[in-house]
C-alpha positions in Angstrom: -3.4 -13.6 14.6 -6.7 -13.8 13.4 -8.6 -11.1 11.2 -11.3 -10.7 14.2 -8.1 -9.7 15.9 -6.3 -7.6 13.6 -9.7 -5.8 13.1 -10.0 -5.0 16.9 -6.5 -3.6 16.7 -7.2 -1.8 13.8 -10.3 -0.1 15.4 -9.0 0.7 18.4 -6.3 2.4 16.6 -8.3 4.6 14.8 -10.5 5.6 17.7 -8.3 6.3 19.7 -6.3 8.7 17.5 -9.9 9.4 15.6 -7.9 8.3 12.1 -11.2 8.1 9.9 -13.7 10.8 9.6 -17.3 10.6 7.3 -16.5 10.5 3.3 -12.7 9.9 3.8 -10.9 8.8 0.5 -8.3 6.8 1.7 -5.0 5.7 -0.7 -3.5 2.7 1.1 0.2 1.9 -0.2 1.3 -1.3 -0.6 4.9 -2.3 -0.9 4.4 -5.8 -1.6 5.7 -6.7 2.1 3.6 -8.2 5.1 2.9 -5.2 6.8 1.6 -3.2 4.1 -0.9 -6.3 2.6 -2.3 -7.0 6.5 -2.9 -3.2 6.4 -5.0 -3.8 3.5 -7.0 -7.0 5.1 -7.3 -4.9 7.8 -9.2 -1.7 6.2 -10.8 -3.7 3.8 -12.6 -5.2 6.4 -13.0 -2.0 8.6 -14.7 -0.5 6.0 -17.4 -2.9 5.7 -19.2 -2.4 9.3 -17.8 1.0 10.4 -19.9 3.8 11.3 -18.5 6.7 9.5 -18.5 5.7 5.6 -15.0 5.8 3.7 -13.5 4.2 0.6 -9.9 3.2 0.2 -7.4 3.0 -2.6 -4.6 0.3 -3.0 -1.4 1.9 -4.7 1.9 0.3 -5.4 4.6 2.5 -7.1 6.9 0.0 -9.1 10.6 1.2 -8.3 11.6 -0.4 -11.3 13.6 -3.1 -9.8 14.3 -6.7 -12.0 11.8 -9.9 -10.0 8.5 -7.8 -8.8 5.8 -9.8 -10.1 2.6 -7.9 -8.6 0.3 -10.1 -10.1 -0.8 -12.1 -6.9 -2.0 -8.4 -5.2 -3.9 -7.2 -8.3 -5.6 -10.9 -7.9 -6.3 -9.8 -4.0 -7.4 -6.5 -3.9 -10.1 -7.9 -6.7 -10.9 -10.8 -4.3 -11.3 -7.9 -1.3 -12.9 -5.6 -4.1 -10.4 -2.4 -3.4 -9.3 -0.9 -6.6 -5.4 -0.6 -7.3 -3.3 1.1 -9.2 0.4 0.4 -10.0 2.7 3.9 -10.5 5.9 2.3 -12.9 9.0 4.9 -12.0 12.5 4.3 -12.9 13.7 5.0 -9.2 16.4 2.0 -8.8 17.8 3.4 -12.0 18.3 7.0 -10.9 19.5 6.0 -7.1 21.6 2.9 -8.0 23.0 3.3 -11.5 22.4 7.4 -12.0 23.2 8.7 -8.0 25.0 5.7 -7.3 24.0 6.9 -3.5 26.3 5.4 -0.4 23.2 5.5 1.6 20.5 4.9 -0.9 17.4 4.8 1.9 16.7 8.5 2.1 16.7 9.6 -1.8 14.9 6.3 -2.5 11.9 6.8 0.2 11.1 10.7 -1.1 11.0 9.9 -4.3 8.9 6.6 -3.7 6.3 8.9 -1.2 6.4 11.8 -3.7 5.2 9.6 -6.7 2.6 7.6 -3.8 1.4 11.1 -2.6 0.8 12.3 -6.7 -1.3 9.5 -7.5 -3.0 9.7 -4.1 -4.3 13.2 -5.4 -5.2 12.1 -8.8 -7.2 9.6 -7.2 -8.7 12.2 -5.2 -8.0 10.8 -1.5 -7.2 13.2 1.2 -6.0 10.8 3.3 -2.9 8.5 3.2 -2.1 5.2 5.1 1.2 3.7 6.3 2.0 0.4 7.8 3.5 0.8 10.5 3.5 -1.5 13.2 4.1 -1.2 16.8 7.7 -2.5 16.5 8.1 0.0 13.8 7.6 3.1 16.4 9.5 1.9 18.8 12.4 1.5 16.7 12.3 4.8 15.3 12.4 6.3 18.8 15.9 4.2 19.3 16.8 5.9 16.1 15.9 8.9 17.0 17.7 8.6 20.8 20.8 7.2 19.0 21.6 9.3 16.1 19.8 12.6 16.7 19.4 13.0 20.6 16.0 13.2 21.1 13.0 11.3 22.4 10.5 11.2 18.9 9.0 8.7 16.5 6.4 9.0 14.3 2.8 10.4 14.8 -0.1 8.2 14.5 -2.0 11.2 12.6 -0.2 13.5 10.3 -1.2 16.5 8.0 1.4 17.3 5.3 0.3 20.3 4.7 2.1 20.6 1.3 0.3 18.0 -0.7 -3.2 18.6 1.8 -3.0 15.1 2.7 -3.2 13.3 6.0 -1.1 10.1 7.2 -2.7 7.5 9.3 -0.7 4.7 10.9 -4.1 2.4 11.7 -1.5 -0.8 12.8 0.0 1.1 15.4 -1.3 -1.3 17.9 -0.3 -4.2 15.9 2.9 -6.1 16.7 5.3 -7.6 13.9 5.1 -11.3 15.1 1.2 -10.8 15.2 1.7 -9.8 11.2 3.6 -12.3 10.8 1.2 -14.5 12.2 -1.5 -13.2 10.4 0.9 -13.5 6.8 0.8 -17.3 7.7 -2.7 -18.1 8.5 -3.9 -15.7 5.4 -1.1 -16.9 2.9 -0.2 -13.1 2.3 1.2 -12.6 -1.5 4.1 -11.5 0.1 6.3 -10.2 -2.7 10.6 -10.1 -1.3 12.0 -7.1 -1.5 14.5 -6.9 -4.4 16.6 -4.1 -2.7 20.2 -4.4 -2.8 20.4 -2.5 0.5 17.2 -4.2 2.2 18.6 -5.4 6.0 21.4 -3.7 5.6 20.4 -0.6 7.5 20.6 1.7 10.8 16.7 0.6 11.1 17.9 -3.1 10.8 20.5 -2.4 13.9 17.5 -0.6 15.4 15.6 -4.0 15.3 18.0 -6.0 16.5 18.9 -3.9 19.9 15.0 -3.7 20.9 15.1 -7.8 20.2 17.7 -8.2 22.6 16.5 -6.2 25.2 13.5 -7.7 25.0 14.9 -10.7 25.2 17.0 -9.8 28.5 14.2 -8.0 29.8 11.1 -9.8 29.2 8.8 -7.1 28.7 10.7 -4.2 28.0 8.9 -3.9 24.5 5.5 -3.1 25.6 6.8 -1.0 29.0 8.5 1.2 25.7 6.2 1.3 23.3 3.4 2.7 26.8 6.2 4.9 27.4 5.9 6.4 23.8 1.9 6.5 23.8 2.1 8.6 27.6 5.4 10.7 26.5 4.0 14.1 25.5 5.6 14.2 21.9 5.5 17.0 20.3 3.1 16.8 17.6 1.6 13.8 18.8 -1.9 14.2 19.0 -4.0 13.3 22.2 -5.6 10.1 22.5 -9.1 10.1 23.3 -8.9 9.1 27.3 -6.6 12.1 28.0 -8.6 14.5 26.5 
């Protein structure tokens, strides 16, 4: 995928779900991974022609694990001329070595947003941006099916009214093997994740099962993920054609 590509994506995404208003400061986090990086070409480049001004903000918190060298993304977010700031927390201390958690995902993901959403606010944003991909909401509706019995994934726009910050999702319309695409062709800095529990998780399963049905039912992945877009969520917002 080419950036022309990922840009049209990108746009339709957030006119659709009408992500960006006028003046929006918006904190964009990056994890180091693919998705999060190509979020960053991809809004970096938005903000350039757009009609409705905004400025963006490149954060990485630091979980404190050994073999993260962020050095290459500082280098890129000075090439795309986005500023960036890295939060250091002791986090892989206190889940792995203090908690020593069986399931380490949750505790590790609210403390990583809660420092994310902090620094967000010090750097006076009011809006927050997430990479997720198409794959990534449909798999989060199997996981939603299979372990809590109910047809949900994640919104494209939400307000957490707690920190006064809204989430935008602007890759929504993006799919992973575009992304990964995209991390070839641009040689992404990709940084590995240095998890001890990274693909070892229900999302992982999650992954797999919509790659097989796929696969069986050439398809099925898009027929899903328009089933999710027309499926009434609740608190969903509504898309600009069904208005």
């Amino acid at each position: 995928m080419k950036l022309q590509q990922l840009m049209s994506f990108t746009r339709k995404a957030v006119d659709d779900y009408e992500m960006i208003q006028e003046g929006d400061r918006i904190a964009i986090g990056i994890s180091g991974g693919k998705d999060s990086l190509t979020m960053l070409y991809a809004l970096a480049g938005l903000r350039r022609f757009y009609p409705k001004k905004f400025e963006i903000e490149a954060i990485s918190v630091n979980l404190g694990f050994d073999g993260m060298d962020l050095s290459p993304i500082v280098a890129l977010c000075k090439e795309l001329d986005v500023p960036y700031t890295i939060v250091d927390t002791e986090i892989a201390d206190v889940v792995f070595k203090e908690r020593k958690e069986k399931n380490p995902c949750s505790l590790c993901a609210k403390m990583r947003k809660g420092a994310f959403n902090d620094m967000a606010k010090e750097k006076n944003c009011n809006k927050i941006a997430y990479a997720h991909h198409m794959d990534d909401i449909i798999e989060t509706m199997f996981l939603s099916l299979l372990y809590e019995g109910r047809f949900h994934s994640f919104s494209p726009v939400t307000y957490l009214d707690r920190m006064n910050l809204t989430v935008i999702r602007p890759l929504m319309y993006v799919k992973e093997m575009d992304v990964k695409g995209f991390r070839n062709l641009y040689n992404l800095p990709v940084q590995k994740n240095p998890c001890p529990a990274d693909g070892y998780t229900r999302r992982e399963y999650a992954k797999n099962l919509v790659k097989k049905l796929n696969q069986e039912n050439p398809g099925a992945k898009d027929r899903i993920f328009r089933a999710i877009l027309n499926g009434n969520i609740p608190g969903w917002p509504k898309r600009k054609d069904q208005e």
